[in-house]
Backbone as a chain_set.jsonl record, in Angstrom:
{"seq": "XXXXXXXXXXXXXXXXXXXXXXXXXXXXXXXXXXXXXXXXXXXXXXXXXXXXXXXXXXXXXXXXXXXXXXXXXXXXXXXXXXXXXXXXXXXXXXXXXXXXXXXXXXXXXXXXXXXXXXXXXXXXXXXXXXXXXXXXXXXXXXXXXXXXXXXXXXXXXXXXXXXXXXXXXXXXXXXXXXXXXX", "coords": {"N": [[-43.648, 41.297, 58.191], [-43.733, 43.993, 60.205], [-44.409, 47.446, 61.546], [-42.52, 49.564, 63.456], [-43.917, 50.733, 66.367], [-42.755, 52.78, 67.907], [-41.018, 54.474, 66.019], [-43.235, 54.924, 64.316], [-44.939, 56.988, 66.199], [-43.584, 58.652, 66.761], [-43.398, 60.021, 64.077], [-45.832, 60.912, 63.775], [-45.89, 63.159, 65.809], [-43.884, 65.014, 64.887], [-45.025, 65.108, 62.649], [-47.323, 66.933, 62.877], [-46.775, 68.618, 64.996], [-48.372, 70.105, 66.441], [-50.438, 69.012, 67.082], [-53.865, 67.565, 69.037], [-53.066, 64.616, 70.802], [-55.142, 61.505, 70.934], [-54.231, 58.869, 73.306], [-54.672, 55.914, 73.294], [-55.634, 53.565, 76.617], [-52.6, 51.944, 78.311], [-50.452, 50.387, 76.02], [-50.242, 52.135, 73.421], [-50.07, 55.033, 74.935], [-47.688, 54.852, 76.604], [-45.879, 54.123, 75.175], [-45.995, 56.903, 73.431], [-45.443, 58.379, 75.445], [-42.88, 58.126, 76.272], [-41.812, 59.099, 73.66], [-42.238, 61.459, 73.455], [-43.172, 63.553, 75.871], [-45.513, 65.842, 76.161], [-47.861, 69.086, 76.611], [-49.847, 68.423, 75.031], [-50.724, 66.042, 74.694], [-53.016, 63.307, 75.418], [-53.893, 61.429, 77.688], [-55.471, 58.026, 77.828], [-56.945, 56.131, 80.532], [-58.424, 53.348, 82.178], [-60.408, 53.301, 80.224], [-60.582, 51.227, 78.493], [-61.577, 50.707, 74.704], [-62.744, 53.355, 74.348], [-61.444, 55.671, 73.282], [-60.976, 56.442, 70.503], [-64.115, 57.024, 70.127], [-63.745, 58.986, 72.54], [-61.624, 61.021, 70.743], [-62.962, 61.764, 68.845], [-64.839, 63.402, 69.721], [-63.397, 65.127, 71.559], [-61.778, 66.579, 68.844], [-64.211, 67.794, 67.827], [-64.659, 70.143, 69.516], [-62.541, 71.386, 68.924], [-60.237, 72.937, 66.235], [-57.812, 72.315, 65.474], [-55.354, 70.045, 65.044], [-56.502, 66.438, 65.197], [-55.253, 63.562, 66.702], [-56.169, 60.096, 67.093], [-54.64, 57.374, 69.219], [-54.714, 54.6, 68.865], [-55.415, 51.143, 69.763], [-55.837, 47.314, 68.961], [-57.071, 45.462, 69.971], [-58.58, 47.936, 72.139], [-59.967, 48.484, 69.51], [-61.316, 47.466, 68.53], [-63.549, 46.53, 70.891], [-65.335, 48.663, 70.196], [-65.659, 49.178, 67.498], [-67.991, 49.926, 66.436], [-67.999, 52.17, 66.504], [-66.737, 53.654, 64.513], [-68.647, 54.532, 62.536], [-69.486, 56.517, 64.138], [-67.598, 58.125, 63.466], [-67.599, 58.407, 61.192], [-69.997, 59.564, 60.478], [-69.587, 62.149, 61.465], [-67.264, 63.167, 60.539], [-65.553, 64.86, 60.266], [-63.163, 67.208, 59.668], [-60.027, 67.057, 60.773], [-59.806, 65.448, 62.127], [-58.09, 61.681, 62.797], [-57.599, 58.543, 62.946], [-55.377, 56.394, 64.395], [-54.672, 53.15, 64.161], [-53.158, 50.868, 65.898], [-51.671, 47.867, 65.262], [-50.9, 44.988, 66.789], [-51.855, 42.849, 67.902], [-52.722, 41.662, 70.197], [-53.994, 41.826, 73.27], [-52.007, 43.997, 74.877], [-52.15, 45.131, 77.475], [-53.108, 43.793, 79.06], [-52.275, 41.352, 79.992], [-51.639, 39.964, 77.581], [-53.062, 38.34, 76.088], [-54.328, 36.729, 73.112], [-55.623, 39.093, 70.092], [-58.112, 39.362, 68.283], [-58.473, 38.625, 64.614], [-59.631, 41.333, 62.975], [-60.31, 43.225, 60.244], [-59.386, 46.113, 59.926], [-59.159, 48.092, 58.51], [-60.7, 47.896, 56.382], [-63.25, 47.248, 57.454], [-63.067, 50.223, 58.075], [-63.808, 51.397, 56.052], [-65.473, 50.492, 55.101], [-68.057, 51.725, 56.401], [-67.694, 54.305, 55.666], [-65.015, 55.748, 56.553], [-62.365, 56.771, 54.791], [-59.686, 54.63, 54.575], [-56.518, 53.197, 55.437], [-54.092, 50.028, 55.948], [-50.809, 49.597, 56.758], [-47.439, 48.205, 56.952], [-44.956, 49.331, 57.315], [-42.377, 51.513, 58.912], [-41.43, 53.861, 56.651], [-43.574, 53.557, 55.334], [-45.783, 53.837, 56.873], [-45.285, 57.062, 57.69], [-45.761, 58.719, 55.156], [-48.274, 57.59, 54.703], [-49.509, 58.872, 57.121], [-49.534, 61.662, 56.693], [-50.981, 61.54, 54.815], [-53.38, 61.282, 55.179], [-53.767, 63.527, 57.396], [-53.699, 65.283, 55.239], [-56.138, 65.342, 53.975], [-59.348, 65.726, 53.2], [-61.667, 65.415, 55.282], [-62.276, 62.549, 58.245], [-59.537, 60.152, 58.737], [-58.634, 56.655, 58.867], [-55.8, 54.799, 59.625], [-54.259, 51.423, 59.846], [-51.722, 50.177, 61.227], [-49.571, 47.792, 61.163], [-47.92, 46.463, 63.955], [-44.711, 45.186, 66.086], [-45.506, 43.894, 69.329], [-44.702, 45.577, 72.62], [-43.374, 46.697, 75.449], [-42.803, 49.654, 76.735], [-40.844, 51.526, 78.831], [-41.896, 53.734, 80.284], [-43.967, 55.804, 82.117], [-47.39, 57.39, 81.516], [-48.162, 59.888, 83.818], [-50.807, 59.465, 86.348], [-52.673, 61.531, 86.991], [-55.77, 61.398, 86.82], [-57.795, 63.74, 86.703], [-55.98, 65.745, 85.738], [-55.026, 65.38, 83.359], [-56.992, 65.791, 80.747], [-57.327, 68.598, 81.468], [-55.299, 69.905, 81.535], [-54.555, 69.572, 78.594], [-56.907, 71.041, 77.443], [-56.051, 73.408, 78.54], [-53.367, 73.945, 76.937], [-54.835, 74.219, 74.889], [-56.312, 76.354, 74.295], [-54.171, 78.472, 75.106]], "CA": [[-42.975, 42.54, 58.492], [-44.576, 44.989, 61.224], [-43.455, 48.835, 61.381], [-42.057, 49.952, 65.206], [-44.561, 52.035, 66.988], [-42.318, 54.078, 68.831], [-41.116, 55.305, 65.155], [-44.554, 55.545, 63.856], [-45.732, 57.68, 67.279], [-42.243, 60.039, 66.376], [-44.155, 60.557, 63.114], [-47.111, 61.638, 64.222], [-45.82, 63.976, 66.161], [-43.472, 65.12, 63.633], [-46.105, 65.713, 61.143], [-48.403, 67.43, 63.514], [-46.52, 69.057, 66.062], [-49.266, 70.613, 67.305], [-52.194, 68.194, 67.442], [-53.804, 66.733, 70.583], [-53.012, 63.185, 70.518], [-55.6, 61.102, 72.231], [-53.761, 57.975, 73.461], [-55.416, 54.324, 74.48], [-54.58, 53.039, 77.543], [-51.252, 50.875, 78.234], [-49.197, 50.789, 75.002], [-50.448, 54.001, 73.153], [-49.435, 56.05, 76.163], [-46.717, 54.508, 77.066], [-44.841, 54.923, 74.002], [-46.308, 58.464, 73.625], [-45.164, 59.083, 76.75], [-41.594, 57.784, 75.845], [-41.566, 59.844, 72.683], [-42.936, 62.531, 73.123], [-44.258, 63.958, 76.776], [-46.091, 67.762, 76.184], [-48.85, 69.442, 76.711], [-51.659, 67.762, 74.167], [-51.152, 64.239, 74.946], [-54.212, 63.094, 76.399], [-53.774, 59.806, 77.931], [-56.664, 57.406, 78.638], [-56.819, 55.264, 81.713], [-59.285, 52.471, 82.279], [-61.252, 53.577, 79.216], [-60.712, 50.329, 76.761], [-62.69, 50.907, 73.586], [-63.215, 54.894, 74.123], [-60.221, 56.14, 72.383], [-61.72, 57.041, 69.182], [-65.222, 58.576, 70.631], [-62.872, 60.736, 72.868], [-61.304, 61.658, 69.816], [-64.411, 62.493, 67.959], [-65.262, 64.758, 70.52], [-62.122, 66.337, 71.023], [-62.335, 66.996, 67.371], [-65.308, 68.575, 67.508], [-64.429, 71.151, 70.169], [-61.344, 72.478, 68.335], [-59.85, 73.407, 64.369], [-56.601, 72.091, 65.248], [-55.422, 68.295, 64.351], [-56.423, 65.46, 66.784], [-55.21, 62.179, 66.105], [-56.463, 58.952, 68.215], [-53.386, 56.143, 68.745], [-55.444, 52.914, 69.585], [-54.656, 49.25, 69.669], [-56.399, 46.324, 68.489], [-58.218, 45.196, 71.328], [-59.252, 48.96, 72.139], [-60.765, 49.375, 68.642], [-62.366, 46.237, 68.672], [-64.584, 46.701, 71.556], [-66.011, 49.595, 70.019], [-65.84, 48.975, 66.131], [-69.056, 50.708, 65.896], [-67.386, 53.919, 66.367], [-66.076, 54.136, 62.816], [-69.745, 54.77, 61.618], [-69.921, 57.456, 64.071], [-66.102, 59.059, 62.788], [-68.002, 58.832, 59.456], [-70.657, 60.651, 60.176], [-69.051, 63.392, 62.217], [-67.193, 63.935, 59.087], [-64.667, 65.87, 60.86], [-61.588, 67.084, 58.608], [-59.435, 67.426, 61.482], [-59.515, 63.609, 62.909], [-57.105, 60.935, 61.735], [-57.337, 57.261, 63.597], [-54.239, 55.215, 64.198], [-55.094, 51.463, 65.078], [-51.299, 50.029, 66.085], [-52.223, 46.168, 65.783], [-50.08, 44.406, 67.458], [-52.113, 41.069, 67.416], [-52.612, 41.093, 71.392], [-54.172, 42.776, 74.507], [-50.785, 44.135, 75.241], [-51.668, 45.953, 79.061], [-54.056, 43.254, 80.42], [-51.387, 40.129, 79.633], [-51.02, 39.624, 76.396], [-53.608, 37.581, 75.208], [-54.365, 37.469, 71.597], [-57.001, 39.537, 69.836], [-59.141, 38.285, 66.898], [-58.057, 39.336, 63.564], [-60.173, 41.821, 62.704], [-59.412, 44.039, 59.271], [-59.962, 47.57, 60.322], [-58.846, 49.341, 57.049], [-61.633, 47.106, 55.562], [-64.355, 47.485, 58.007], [-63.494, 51.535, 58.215], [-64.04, 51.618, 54.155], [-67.31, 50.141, 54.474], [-68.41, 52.954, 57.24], [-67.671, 55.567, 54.552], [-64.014, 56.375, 56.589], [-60.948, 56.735, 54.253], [-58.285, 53.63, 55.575], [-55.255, 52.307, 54.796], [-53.209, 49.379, 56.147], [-49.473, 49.839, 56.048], [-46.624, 47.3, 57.68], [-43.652, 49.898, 58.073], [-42.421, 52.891, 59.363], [-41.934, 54.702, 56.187], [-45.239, 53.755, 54.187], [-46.778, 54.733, 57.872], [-44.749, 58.442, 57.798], [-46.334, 58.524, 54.337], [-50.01, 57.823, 55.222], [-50.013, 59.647, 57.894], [-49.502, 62.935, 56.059], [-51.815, 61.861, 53.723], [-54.474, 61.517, 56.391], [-53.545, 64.694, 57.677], [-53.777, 66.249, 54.228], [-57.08, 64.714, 53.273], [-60.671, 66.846, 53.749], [-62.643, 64.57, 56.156], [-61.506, 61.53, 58.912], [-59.636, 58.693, 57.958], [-58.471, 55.61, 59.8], [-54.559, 54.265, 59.722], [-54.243, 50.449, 60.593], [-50.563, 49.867, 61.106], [-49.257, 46.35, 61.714], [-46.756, 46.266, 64.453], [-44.763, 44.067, 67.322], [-45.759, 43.699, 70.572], [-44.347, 46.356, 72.897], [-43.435, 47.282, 76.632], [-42.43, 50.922, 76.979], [-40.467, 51.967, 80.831], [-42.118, 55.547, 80.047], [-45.468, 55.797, 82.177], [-47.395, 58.596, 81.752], [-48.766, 60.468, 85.058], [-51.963, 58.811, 86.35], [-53.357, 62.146, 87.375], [-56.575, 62.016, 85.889], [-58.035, 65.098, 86.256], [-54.905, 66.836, 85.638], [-54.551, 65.184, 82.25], [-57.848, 66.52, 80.056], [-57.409, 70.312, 81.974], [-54.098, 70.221, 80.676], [-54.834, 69.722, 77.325], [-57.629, 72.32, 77.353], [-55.71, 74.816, 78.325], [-53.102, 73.946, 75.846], [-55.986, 74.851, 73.467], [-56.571, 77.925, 74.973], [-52.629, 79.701, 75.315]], "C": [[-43.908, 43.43, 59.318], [-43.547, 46.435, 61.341], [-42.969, 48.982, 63.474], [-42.603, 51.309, 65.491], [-44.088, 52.905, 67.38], [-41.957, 55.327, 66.941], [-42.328, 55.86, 64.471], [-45.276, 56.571, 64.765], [-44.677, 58.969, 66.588], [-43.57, 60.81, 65.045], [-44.738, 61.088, 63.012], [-46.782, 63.258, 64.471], [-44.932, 65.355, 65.223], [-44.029, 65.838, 62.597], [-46.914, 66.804, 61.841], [-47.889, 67.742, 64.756], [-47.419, 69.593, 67.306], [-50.656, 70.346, 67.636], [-51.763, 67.632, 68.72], [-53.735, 65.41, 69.77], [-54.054, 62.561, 71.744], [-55.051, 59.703, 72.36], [-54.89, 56.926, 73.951], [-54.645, 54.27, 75.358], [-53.402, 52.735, 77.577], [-50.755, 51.725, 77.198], [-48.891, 51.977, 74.481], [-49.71, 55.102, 73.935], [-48.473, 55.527, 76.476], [-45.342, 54.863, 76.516], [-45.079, 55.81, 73.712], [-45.683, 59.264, 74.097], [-43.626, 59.144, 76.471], [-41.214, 58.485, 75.077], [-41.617, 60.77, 72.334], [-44.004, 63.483, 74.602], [-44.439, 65.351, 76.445], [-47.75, 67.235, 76.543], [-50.29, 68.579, 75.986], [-51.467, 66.358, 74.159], [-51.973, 64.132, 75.583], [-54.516, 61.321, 76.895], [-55.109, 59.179, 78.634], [-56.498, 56.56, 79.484], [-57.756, 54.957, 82.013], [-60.407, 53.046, 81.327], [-60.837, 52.605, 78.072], [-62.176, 50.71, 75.959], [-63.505, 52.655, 73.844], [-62.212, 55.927, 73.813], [-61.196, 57.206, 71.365], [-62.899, 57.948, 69.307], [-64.827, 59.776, 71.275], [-62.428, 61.259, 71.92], [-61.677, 62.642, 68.967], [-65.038, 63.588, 68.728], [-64.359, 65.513, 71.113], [-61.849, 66.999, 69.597], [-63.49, 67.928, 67.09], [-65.378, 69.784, 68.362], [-63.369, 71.602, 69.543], [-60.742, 72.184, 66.405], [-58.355, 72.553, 64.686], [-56.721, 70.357, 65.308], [-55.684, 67.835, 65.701], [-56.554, 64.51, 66.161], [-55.591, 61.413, 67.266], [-55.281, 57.938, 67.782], [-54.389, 55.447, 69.462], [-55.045, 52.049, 69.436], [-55.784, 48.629, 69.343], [-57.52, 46.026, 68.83], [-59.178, 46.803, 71.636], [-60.623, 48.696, 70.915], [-61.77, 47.933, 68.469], [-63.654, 46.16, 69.495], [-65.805, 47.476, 70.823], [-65.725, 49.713, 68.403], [-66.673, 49.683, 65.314], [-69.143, 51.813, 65.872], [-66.989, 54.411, 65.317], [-67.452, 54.551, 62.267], [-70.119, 56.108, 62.651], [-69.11, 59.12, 63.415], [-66.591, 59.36, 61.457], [-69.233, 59.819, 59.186], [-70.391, 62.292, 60.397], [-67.962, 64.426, 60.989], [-66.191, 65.128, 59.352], [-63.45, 66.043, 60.442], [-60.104, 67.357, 59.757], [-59.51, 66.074, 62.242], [-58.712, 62.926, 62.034], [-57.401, 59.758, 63.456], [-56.316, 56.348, 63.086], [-54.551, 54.146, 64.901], [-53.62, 50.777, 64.818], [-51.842, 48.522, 66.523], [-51.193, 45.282, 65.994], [-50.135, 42.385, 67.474], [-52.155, 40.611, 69.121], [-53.158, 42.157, 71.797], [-52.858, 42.652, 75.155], [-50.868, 45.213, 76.812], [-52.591, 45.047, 79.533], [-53.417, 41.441, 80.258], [-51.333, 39.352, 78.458], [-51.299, 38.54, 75.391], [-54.147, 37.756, 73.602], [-55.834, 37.704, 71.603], [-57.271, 38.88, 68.72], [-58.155, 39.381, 66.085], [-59.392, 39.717, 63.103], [-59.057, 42.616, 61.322], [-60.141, 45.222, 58.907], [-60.065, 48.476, 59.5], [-60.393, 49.203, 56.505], [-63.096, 48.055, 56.616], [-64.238, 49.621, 58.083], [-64.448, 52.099, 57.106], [-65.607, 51.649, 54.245], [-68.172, 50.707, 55.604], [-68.284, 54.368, 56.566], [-66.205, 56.437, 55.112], [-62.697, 55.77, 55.575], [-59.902, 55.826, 54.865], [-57.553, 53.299, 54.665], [-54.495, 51.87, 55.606], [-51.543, 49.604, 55.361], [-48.501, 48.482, 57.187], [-45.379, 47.842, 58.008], [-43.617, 51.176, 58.566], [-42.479, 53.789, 57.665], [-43.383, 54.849, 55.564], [-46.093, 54.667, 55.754], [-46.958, 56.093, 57.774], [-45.717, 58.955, 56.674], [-47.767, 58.791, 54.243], [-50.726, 58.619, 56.126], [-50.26, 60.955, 57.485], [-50.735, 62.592, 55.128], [-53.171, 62.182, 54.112], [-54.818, 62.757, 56.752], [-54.19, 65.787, 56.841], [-55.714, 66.063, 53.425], [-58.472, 65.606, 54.181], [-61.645, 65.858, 54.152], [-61.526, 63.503, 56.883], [-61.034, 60.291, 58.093], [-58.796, 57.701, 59.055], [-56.629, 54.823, 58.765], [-54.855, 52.868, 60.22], [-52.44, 50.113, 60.358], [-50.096, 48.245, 61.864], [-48.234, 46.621, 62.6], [-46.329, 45.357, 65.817], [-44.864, 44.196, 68.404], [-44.57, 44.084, 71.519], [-44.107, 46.055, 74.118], [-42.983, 48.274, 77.308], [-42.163, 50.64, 78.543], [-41.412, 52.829, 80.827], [-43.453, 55.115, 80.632], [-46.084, 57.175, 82.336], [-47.831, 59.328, 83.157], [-50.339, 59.692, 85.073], [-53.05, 59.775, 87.044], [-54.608, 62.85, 86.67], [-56.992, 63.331, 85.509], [-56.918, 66.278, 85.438], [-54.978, 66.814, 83.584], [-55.63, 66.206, 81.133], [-57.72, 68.276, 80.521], [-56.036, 70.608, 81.028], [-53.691, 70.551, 79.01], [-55.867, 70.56, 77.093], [-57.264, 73.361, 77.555], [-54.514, 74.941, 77.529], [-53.747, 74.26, 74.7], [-56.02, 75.791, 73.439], [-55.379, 79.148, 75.143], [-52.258, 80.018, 74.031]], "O": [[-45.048, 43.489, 58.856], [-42.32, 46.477, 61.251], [-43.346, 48.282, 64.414], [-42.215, 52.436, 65.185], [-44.689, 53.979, 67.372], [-42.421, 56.445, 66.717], [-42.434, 57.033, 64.113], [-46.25, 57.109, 64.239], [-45.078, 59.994, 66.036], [-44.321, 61.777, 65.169], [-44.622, 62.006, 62.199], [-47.133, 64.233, 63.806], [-45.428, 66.462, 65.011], [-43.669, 66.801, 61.919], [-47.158, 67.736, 61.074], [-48.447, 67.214, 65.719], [-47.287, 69.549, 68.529], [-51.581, 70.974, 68.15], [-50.714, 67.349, 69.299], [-54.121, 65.141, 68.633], [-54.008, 62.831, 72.944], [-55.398, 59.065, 71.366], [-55.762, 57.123, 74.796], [-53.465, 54.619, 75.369], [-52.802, 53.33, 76.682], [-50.597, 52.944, 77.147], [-47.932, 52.717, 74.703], [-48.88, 55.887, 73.478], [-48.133, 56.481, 77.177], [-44.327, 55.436, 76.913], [-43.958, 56.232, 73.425], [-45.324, 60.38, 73.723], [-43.121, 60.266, 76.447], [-40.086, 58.885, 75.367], [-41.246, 61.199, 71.241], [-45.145, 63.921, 74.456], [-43.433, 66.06, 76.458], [-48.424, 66.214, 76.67], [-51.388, 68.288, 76.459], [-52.204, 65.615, 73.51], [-51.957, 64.851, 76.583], [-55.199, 60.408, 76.432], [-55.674, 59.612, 79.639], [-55.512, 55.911, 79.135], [-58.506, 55.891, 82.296], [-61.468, 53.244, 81.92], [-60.738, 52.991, 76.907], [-63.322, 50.909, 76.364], [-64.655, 52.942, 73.512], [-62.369, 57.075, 74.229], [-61.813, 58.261, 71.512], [-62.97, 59.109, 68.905], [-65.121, 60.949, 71.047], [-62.794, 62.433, 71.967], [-61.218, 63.696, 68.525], [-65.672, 64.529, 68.251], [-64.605, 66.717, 71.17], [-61.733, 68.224, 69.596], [-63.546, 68.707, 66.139], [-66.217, 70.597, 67.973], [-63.361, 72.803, 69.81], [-61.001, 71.231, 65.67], [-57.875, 72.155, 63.625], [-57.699, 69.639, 65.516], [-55.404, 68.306, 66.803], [-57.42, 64.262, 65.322], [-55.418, 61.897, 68.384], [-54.943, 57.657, 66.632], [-54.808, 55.768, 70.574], [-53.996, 52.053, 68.793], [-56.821, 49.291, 69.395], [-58.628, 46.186, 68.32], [-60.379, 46.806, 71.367], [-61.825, 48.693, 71.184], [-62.984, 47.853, 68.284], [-64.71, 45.801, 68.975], [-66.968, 47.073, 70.823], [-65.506, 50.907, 68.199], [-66.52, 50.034, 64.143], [-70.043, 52.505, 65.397], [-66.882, 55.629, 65.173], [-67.252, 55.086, 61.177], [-70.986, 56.854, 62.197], [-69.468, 60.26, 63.121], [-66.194, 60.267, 60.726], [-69.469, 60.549, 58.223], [-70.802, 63.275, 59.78], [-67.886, 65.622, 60.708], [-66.125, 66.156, 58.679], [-62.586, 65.211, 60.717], [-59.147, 67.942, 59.251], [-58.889, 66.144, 63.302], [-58.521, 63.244, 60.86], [-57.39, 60.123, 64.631], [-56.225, 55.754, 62.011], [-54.697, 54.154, 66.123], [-53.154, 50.308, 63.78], [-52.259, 48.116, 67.607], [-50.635, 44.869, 64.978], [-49.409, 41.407, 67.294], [-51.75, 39.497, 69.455], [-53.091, 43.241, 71.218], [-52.488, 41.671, 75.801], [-49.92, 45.895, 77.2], [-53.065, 45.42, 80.606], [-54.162, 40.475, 80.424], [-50.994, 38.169, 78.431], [-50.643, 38.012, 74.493], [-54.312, 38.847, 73.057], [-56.774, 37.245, 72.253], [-56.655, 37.904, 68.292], [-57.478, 40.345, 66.443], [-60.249, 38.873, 62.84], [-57.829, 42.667, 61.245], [-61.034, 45.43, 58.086], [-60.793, 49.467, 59.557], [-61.133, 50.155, 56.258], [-63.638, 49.142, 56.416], [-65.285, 50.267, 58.135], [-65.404, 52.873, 57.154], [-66.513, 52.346, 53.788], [-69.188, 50.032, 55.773], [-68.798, 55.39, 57.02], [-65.945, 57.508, 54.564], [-62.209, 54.64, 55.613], [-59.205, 56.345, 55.738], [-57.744, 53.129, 53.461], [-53.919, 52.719, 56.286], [-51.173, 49.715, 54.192], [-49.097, 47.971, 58.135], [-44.63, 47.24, 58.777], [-44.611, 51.895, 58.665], [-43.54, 54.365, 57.427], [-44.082, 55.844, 55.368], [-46.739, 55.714, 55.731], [-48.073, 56.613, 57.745], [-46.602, 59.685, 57.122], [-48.341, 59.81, 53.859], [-51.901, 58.986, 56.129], [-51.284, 61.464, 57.943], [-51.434, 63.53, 54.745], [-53.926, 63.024, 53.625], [-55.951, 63.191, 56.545], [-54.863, 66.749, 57.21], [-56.193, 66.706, 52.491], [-58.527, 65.965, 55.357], [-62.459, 65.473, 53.313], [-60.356, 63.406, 56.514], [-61.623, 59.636, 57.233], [-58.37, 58.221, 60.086], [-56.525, 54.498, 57.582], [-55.732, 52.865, 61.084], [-52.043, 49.819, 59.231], [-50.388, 47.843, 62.991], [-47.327, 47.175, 61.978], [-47.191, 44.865, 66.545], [-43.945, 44.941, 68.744], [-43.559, 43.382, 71.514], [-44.58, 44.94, 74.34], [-42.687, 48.06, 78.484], [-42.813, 49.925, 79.305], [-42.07, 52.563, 81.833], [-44.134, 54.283, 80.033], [-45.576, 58.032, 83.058], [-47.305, 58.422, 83.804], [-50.939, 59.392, 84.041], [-54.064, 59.315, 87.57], [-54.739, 63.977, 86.194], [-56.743, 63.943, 84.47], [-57.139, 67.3, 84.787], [-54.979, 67.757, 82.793], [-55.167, 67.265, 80.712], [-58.105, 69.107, 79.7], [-55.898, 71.369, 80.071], [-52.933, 71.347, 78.455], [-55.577, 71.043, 75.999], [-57.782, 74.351, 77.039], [-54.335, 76.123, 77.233], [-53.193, 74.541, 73.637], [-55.716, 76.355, 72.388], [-55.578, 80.356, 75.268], [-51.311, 80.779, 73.833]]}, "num_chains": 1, "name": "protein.A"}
């Protein structure tokens, strides 16, 4: 059973109307983009595996929520980022890893099974694996509600959103800063 990202992205937003979201490349943004285009989406482009550190440092410039949506492959590269989400210790982060079970924007080869809940745990971040939309809706609030970062791993199927977001880099991070700022 796998939950459907686009409902788990609704959620997010949903719960946290007013957090920046920092998106991974491809899928993340795509369905983001589909679900949800405003102001605090912050979409990454050619940044595999820097999701989560952008996060952590968007987090650390502002009080208000900032969730990271990543993928598999993303969080994989950079794995060793959960020990810095743990130190940073930042009650205002929440990591969603949407595992899909593939590099779903560079053709769709499979990723390793990695078990991210697991490996966050033993970095000192708060995780929990879920497989649907509601347990996701669920966790996510709890995330939300919880005093320090914690890490989401949601199982789900392999995607291809129409929705692309704008590829105007600069535009994208200004945008969301001054969404901080109004």
């Amino acid at each position: 059973m796998a939950a459907d990202q686009f409902a788990c992205t609704a959620a997010v937003v949903e719960e946290t109307p007013d957090a920046v979201v920092v998106s991974n490349l491809g899928v993340a943004s795509y369905v983001l983009a589909e679900v949800a285009p405003r102001k605090r989406n912050f979409y990454l482009w050619g940044s595999m595996g820097s999701t989560t550190a952008t996060g952590v440092g968007v987090a650390h410039g502002t009080d208000e929520q900032v969730t990271v949506l990543t993928g598999d492959g993303s969080l994989t590269m950079s794995l060793g980022v959960l020990s810095t989400v743990a130190t940073a210790d930042q009650s205002n982060l929440t990591v969603v890893c949407f595992d899909n079970g593939i590099y779903g924007t560079t053709g769709g080869q499979p990723t390793t099974s990695v078990d991210f809940a697991a490996a966050a745990e033993a970095q000192g971040v708060p995780a929990t694996r879920v497989e649907a939309d509601t347990a996701f809706t669920a966790a996510y609030a709890d995330a939300v509600d919880r005093d320090g970062p914690s890490l989401i791993e949601c199982t789900v199927e392999p995607t291809d959103p129409e929705a692309r977001p704008t590829f105007d880099f600069p535009h994208i991070p200004r945008r969301v800063c001054e969404s901080l700022t109004e």
